[in-house]
Backbone as CSV, one residue per row, in Angstrom:
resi,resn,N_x,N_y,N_z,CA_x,CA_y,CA_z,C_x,C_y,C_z
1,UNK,-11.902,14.282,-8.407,-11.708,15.537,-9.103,-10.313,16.097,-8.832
2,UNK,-10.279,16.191,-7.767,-8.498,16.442,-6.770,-7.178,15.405,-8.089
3,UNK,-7.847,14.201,-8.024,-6.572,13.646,-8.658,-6.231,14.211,-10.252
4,UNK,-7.808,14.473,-10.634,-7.900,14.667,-12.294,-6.912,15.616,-12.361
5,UNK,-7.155,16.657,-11.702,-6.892,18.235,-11.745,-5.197,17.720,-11.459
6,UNK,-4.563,17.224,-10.583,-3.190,16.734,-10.417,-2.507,16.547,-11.793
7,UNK,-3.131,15.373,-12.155,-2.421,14.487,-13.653,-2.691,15.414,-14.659
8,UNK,-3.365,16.444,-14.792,-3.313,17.509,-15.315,-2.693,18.324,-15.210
9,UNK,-2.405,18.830,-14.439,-1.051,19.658,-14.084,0.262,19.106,-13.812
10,UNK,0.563,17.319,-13.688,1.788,16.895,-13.606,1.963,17.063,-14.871
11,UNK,1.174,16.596,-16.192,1.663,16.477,-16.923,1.835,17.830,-18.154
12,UNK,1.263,18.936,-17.650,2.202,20.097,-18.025,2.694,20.914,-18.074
13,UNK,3.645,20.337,-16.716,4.934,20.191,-16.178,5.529,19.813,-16.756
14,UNK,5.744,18.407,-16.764,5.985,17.353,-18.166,6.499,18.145,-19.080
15,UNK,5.599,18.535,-20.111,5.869,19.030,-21.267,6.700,20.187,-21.687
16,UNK,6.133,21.149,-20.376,6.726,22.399,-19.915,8.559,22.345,-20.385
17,UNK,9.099,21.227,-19.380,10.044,20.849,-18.904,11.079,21.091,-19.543
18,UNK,11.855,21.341,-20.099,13.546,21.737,-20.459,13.746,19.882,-20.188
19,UNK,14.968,19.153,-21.176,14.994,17.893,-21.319,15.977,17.701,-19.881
20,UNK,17.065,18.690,-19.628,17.973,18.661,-18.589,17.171,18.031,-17.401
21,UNK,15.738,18.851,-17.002,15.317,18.597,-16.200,14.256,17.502,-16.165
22,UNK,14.581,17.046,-16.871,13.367,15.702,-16.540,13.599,14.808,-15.789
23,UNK,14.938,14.568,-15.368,15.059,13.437,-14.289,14.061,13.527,-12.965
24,UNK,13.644,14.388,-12.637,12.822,14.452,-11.512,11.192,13.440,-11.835
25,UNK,11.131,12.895,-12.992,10.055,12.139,-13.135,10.262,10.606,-12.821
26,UNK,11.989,10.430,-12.413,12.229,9.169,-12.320,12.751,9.512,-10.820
27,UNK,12.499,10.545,-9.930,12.488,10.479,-8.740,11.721,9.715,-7.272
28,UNK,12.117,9.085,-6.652,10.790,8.169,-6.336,10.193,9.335,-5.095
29,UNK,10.851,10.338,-4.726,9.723,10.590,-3.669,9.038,11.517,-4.824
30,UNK,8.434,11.765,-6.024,7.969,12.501,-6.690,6.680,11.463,-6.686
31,UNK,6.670,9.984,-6.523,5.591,9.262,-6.611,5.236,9.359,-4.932
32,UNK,5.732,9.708,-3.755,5.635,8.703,-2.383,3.845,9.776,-2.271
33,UNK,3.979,10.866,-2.438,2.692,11.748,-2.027,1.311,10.819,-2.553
34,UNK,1.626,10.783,-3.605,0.362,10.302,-4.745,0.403,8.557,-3.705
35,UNK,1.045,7.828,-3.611,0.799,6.723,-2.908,1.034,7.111,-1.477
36,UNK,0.509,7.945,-1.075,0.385,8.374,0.602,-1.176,9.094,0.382
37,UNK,-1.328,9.610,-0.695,-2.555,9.942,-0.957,-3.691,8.619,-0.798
38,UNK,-3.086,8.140,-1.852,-4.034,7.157,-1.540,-4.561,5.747,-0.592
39,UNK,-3.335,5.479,0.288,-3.373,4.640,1.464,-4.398,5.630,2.118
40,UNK,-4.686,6.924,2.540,-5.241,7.868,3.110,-6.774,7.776,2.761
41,UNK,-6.460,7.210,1.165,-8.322,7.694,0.847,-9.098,6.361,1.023
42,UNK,-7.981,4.970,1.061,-8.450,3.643,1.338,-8.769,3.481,2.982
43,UNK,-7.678,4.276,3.824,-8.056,4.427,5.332,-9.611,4.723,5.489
44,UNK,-9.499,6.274,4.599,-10.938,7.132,5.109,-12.066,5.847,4.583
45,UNK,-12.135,5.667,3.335,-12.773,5.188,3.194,-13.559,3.917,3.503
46,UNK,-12.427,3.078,3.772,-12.720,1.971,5.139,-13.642,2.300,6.007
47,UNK,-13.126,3.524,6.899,-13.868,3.477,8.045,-15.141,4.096,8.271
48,UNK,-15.836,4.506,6.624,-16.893,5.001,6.549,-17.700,3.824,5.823
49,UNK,-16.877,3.195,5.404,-17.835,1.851,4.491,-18.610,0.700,5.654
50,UNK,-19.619,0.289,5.349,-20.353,-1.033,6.126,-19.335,-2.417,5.232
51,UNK,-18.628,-3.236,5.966,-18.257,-4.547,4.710,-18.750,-5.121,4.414
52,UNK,-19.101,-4.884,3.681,-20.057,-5.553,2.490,-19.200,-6.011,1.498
53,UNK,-19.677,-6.943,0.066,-18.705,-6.839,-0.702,-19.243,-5.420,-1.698
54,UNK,-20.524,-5.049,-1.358,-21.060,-3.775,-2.106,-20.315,-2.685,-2.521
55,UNK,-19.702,-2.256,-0.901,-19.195,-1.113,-0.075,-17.921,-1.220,-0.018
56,UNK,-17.443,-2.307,-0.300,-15.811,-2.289,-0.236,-15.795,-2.402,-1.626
57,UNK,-15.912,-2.493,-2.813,-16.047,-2.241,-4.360,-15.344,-0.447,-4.224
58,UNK,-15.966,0.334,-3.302,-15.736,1.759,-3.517,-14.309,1.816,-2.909
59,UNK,-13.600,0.674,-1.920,-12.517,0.712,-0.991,-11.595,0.829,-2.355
60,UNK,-11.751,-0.307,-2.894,-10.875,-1.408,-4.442,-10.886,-0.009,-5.327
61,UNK,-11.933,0.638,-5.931,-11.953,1.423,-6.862,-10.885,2.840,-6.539
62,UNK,-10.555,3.359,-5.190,-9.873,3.923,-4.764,-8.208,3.394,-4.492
63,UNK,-8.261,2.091,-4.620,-7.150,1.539,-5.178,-6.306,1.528,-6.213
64,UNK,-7.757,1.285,-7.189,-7.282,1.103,-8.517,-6.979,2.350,-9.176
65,UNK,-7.252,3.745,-8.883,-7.046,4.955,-9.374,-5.849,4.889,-9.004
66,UNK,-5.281,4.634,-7.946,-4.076,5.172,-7.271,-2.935,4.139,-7.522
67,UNK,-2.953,2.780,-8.193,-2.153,2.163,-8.823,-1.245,2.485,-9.502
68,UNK,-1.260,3.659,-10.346,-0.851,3.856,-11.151,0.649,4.613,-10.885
69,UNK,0.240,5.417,-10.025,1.759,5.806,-9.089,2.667,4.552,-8.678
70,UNK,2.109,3.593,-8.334,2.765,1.898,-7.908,3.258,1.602,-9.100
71,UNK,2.814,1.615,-9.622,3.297,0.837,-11.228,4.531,1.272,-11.642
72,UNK,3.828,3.119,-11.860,5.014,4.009,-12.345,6.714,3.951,-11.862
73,UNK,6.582,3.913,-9.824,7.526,3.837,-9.565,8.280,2.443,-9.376
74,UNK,7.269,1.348,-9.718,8.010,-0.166,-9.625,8.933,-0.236,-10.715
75,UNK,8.538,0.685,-11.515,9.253,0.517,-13.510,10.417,1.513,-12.980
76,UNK,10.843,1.945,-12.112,11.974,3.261,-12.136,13.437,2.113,-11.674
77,UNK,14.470,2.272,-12.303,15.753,1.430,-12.231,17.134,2.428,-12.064
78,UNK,17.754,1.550,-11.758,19.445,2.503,-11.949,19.278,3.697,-10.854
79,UNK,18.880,3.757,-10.119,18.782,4.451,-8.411,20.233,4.406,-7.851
80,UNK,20.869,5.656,-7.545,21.922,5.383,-6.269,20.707,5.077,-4.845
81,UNK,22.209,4.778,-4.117,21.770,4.103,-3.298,20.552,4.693,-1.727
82,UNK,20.798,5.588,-1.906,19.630,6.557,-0.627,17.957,6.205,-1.510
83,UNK,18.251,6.742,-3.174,17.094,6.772,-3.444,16.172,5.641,-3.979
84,UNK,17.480,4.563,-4.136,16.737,2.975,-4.326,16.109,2.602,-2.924
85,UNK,16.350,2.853,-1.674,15.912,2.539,-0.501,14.925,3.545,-0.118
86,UNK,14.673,4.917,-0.579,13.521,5.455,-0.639,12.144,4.901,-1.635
87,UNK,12.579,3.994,-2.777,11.725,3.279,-3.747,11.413,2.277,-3.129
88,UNK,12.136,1.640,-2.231,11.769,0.512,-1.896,10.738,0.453,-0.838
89,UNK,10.711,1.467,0.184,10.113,2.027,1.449,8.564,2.472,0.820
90,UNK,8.313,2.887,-0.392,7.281,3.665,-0.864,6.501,2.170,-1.289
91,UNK,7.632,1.216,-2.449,6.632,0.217,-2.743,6.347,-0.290,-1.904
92,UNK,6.643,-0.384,-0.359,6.379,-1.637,0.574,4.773,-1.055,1.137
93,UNK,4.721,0.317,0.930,3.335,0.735,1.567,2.413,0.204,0.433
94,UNK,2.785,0.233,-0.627,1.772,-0.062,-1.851,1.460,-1.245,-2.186
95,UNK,2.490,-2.217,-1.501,2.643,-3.670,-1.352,1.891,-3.789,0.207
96,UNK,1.467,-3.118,0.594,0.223,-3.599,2.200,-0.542,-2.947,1.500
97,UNK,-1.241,-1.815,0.991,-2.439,-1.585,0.428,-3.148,-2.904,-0.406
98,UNK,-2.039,-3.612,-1.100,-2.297,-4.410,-2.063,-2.983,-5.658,-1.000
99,UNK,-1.929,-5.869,-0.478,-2.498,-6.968,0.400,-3.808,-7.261,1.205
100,UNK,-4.298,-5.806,1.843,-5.131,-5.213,2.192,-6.624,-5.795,1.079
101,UNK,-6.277,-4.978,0.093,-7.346,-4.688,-0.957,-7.785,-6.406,-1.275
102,UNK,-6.867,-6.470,-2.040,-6.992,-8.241,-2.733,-7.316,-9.159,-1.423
103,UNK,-6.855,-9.551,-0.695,-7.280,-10.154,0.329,-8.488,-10.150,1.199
104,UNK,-8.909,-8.892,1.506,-10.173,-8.611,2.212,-11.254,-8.940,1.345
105,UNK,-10.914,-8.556,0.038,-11.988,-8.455,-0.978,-12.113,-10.104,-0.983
106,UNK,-11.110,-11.157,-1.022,-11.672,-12.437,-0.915,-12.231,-12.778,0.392
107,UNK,-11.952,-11.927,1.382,-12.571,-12.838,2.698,-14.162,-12.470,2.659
108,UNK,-14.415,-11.253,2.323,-15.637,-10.808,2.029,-17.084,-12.175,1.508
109,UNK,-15.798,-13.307,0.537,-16.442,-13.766,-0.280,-16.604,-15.180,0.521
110,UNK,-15.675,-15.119,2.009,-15.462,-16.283,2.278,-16.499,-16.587,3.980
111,UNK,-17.506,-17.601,3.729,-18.806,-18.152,4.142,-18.102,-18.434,5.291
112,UNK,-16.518,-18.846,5.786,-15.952,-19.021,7.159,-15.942,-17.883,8.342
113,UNK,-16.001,-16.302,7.754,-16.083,-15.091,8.436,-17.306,-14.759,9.041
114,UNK,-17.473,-14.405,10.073,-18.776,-13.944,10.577,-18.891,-12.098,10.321
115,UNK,-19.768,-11.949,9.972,-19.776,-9.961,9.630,-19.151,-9.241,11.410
116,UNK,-18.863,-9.338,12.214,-18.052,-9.286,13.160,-17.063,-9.310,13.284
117,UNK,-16.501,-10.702,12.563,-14.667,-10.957,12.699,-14.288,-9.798,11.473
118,UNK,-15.399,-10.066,10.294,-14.444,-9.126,8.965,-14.454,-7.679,9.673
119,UNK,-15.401,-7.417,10.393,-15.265,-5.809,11.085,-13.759,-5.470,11.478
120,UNK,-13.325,-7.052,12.750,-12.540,-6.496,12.892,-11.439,-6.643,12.012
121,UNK,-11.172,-7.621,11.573,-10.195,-8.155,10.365,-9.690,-6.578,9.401
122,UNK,-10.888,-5.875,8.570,-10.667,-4.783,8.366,-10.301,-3.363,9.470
123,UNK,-10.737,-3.444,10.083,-10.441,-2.476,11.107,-8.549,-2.483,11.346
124,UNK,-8.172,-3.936,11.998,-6.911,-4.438,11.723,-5.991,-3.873,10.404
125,UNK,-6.389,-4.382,9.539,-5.830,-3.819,8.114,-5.501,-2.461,7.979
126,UNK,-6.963,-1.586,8.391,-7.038,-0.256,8.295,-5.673,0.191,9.612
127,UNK,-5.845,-0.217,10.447,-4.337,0.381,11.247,-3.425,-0.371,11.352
128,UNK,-2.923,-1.037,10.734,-1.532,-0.880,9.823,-1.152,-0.634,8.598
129,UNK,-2.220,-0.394,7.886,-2.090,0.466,6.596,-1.341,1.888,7.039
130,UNK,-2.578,2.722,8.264,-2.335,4.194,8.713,-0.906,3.895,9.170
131,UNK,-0.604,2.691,10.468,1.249,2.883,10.649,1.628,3.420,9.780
132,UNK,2.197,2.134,8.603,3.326,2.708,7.287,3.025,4.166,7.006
133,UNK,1.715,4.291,6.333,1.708,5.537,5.849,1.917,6.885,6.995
134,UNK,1.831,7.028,7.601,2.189,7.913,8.788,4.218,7.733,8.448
135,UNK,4.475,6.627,8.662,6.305,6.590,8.225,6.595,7.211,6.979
136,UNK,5.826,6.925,6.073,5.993,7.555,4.844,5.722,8.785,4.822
137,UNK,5.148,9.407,5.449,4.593,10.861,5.250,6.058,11.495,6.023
138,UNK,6.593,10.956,7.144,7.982,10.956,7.578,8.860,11.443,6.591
139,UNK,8.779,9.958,5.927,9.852,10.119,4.847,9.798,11.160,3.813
140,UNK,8.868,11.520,3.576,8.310,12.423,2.305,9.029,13.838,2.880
141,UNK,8.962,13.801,3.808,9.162,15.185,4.518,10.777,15.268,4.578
142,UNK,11.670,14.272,4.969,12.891,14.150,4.949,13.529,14.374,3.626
143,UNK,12.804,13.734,2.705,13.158,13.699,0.889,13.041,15.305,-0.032
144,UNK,12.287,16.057,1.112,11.931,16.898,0.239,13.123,18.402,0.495
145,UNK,12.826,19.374,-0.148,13.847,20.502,-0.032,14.077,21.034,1.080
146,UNK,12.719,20.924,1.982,13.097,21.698,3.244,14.086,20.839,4.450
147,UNK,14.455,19.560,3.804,15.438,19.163,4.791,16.975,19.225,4.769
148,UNK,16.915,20.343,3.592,18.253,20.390,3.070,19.345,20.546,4.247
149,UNK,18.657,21.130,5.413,19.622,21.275,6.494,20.465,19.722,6.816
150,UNK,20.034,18.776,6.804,20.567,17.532,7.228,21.841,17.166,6.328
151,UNK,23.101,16.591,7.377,23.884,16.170,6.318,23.585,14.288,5.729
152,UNK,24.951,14.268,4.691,23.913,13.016,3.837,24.308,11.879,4.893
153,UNK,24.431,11.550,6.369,24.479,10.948,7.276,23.215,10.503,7.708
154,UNK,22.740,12.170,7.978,22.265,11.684,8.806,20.415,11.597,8.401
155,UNK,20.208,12.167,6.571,19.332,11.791,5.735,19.399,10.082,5.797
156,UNK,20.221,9.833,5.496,20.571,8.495,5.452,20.278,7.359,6.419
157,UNK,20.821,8.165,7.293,20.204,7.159,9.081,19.178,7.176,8.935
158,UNK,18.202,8.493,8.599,16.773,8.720,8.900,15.784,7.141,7.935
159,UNK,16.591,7.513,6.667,15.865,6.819,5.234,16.018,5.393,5.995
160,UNK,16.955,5.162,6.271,17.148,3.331,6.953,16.712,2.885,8.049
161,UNK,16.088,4.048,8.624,15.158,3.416,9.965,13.680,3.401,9.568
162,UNK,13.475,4.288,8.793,11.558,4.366,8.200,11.491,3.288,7.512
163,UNK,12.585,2.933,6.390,12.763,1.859,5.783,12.229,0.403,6.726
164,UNK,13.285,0.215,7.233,13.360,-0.726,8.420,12.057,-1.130,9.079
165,UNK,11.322,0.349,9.812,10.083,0.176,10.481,8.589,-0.055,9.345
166,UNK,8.902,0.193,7.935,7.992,-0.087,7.403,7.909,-1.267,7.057
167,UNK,9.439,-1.857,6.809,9.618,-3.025,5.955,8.750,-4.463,7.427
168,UNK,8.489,-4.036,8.662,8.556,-4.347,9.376,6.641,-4.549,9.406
169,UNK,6.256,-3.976,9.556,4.712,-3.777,9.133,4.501,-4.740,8.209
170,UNK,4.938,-4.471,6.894,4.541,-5.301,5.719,5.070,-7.066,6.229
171,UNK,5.606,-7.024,6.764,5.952,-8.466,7.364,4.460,-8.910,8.688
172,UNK,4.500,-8.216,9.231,2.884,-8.195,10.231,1.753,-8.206,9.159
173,UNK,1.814,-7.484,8.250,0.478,-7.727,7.386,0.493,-9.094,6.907
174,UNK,1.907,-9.628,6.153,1.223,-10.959,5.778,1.355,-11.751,6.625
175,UNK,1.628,-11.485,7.977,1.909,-12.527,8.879,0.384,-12.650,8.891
176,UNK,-0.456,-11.138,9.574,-1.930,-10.835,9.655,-2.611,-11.876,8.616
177,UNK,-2.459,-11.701,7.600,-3.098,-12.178,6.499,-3.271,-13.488,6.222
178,UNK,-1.601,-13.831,6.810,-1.649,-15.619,7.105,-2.299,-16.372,8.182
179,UNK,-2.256,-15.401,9.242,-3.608,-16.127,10.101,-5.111,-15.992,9.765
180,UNK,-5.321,-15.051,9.467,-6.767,-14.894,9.282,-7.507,-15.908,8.213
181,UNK,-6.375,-16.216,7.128,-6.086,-17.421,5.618,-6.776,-18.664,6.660
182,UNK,-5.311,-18.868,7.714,-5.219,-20.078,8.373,-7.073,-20.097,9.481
183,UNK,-7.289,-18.980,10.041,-8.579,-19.600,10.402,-9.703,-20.184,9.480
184,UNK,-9.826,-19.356,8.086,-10.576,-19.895,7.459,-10.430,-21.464,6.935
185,UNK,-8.946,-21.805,6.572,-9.023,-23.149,6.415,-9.312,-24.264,7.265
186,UNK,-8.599,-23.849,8.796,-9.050,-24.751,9.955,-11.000,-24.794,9.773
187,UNK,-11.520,-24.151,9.702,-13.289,-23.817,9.711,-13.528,-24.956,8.619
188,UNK,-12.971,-24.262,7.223,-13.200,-25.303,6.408,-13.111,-26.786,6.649
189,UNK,-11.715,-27.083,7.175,-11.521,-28.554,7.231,-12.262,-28.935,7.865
190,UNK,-12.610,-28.231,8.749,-13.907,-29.435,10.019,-14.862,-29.622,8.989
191,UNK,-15.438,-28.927,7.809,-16.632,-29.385,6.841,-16.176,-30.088,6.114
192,UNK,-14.921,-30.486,5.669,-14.600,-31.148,4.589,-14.999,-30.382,3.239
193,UNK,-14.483,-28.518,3.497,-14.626,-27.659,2.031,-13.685,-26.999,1.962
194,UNK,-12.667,-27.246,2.412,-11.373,-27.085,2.125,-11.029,-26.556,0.686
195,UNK,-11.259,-27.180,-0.291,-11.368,-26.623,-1.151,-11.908,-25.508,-2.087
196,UNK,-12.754,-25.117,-1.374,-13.432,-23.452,-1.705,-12.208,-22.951,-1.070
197,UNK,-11.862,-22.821,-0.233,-10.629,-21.873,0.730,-9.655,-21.732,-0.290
198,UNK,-9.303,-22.803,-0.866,-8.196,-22.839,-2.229,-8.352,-22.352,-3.450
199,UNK,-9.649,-22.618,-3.817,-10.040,-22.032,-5.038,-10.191,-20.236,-4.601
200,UNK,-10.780,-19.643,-3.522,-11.067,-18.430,-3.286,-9.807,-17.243,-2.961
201,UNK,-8.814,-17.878,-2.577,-7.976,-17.545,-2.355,-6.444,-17.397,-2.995
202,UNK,-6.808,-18.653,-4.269,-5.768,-19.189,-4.878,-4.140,-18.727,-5.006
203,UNK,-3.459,-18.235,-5.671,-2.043,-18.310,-5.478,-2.123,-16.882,-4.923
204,UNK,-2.973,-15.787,-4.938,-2.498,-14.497,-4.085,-2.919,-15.049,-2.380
205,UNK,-3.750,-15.834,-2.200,-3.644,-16.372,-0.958,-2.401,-17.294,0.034
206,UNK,-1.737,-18.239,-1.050,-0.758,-19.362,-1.180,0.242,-18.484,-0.501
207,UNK,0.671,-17.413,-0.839,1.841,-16.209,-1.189,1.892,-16.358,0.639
208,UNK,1.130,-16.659,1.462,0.903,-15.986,2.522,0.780,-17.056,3.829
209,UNK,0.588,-18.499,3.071,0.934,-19.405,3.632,1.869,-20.123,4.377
């Protein structure tokens, strides 16, 4: 209801708008909230769900609402340079949600996991999802008006270290992702079903190999 009521009022704003001022729709921290929102509602919701593939359907569906901010700001181009590295910092959280989502949702499916390991496997996911987004909520705060006190130094230092420490995470997730891949195939090979692991996982799994 929270989001409806949002996209309802972003968009008239929107309309509202004088043409001068529309550049602020191709601003990327104008998307970072809405994708900090929702790493937040995939956290909560994680840690109230049983994994199931039932119960994580409601994880995915809280995904998929909140895509749309990802999308929006992947399509934004021609950035100077502070605010192309603020776009880039925002997609990298939306790029571990992703990883998160799509991935778990196949291990769910995969007969090598015991309902124990996926506990913790998700649990895992769920805190380093919260890292980034905790950096981002950082950043959001740096991007916005009340930091006008800072000069563009030392905005700048700030943007290239959150950058840095997020870009840093998303490298642990698929590292994460590549082991957890790699136990299931070792399991497999001792059966000689190796090939379910491939088919279940297929090229968004490969990515990670």
């Amino acid at each position: 209801m929270k989001k409806a009521i949002y996209l309802v009022w972003a968009a008239l704003l929107l309309a509202a708008a004088p043409a001068e001022a529309q550049w602020v729709v191709s601003d990327p921290g104008s998307y970072a909230q809405g994708i900090i929102n929702t790493a937040n509602e995939i956290i909560e919701t994680s840690a109230t769900a049983s994994n199931t593939l039932d119960s994580f359907k409601e994880v995915k569906k809280v995904y998929e609402q909140g895509k749309e901010y990802y999308d929006a700001l992947k399509a934004v181009n021609n950035l100077v340079r502070d605010a192309r590295k603020v776009q880039q910092t925002v997609l990298l959280v939306g790029d571990i949600s992703d990883m998160y989502v799509t991935n778990f949702g196949h291990m769910l499916n995969d007969p090598n996991f015991r309902p124990q390991e996926l506990n913790a496997i998700a649990f895992g996911y769920s805190r380093l999802l919260n890292e980034s987004t905790e950096l981002l909520n950082e950043l959001s705060q740096i991007i916005n008006a009340s930091s006008l006190s800072l000069n563009d130094k030392e905005r700048m230092d700030i943007i290239e270290r959150v950058y840095n420490e997020v870009r840093d995470y998303y490298n642990l997730v698929r590292y994460y992702t590549h082991k957890n891949i790699s136990v299931s195939f070792i399991r497999a090979k001792k059966r000689n079903d190796t090939q379910r692991v491939l088919e279940l996982y297929g090229t968004s799994g490969q990515k990670y190999w």
